[in-house]
Phi, psi and omega in degrees: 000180170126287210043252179310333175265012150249345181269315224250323189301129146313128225286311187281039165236082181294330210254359142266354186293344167313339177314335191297319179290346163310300189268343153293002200248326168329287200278006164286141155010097192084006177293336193080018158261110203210130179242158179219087202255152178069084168243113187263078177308118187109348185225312194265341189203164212225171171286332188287347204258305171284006162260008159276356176267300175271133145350291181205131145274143185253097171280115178223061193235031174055166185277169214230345182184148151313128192268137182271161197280321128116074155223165193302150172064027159271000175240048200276111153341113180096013153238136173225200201228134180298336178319293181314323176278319170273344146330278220271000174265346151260050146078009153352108172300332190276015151241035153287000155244033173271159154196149184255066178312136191245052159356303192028195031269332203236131187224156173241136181223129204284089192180144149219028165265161192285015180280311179291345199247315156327291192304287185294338183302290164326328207232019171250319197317157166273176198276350171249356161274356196270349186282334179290341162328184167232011181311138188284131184331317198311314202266349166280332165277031174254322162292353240223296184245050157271133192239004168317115199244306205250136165232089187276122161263093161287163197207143172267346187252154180244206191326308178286341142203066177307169188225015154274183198260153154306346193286329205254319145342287173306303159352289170304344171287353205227023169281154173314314210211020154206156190265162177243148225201097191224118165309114142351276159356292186279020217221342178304153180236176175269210165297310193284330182287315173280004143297308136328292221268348165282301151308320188264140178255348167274330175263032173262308173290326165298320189288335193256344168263000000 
């Protein structure tokens, strides 16, 4: 059980990951709770076979593969999709035979959500923030020889409307062993942006940190 929150949270955001002792308290014994996990729809059960059990069905089944940006070289060696990537530094069994060598210097990561912001935060850590983790040994020694020096977040978009949180946002101020780097530039807003940013209050606390 877990699903996203032990394959999708980043491994150092224990404290959201905490929800977890919450579901366990779910799934004990008398709650009216019951999971049935490695259920295949369509092969181990038809829809027809739950609405004959149940009321109302939740199809909640999160997203299933990376969606691609559909530009040239994207299926160029050395581009991957964050599924892929975060499957395997939180221990996904289907990337137990992956593996990312971290080569660098220079890696660029496509996003302004807080999945973009995981990913490079994981690929900035020092080797002892990432060993304080829950990460599985294999991807701690890959990390371990990581070689990476330059980390680009690219955004097609600027401030006002990014999608990460401030929590993940501050995170970033407070690795050990890298500076954050922002053009001035990109930080102008027009008139309608700053308006947006006045109004919305997670993109007020972004803009002000």
């Amino acid at each position: 059980p877990y699903g996203l929150v032990r394959y999708g949270v980043a491994p150092d955001n224990q404290k959201m990951k905490s929800v977890i002792r919450v579901l366990h308290g779910s799934f004990d014994e008398g709650n009216g709770v019951r999971f049935l996990g490695n259920i295949v729809l369509g092969e181990d059960l038809s829809t027809a076979d739950l609405r004959a059990h149940y009321d109302a069905i939740i199809y909640a089944t999160g997203t299933q593969g990376d969606r691609k940006l559909g530009i040239p070289g994207q299926e160029l060696p050395g581009n991957h999709g964050a599924k892929e990537f975060v499957n395997w530094y939180c221990g996904h069994p289907d990337a137990a035979a992956r593996d990312f060598p971290l080569r660098g210097p220079q890696v660029a990561v496509v996003g302004a959500g807080n999945v973009a912001l995981d990913v490079a935060r994981m690929l900035a850590k020092a080797t002892d923030e990432i060993a304080a983790t829950d990460v599985p040994d294999r991807v701690l020694d890959t990390f371990r020889n990581n070689r990476i020096t330059d980390i680009h977040l690219l955004s097609r978009r600027g401030p006002a409307q990014v999608k990460f949180t401030p929590i993940e946002l501050r995170e970033m101020g407070e690795l050990v062993n890298a500076d954050v780097v922002i053009d001035p530039g990109e930080l102008e807003l027009t008139p309608d942006e700053e308006e947006r940013v006045v109004a919305d209050r997670q993109q007020r606390k972004n803009v002000s940190l």
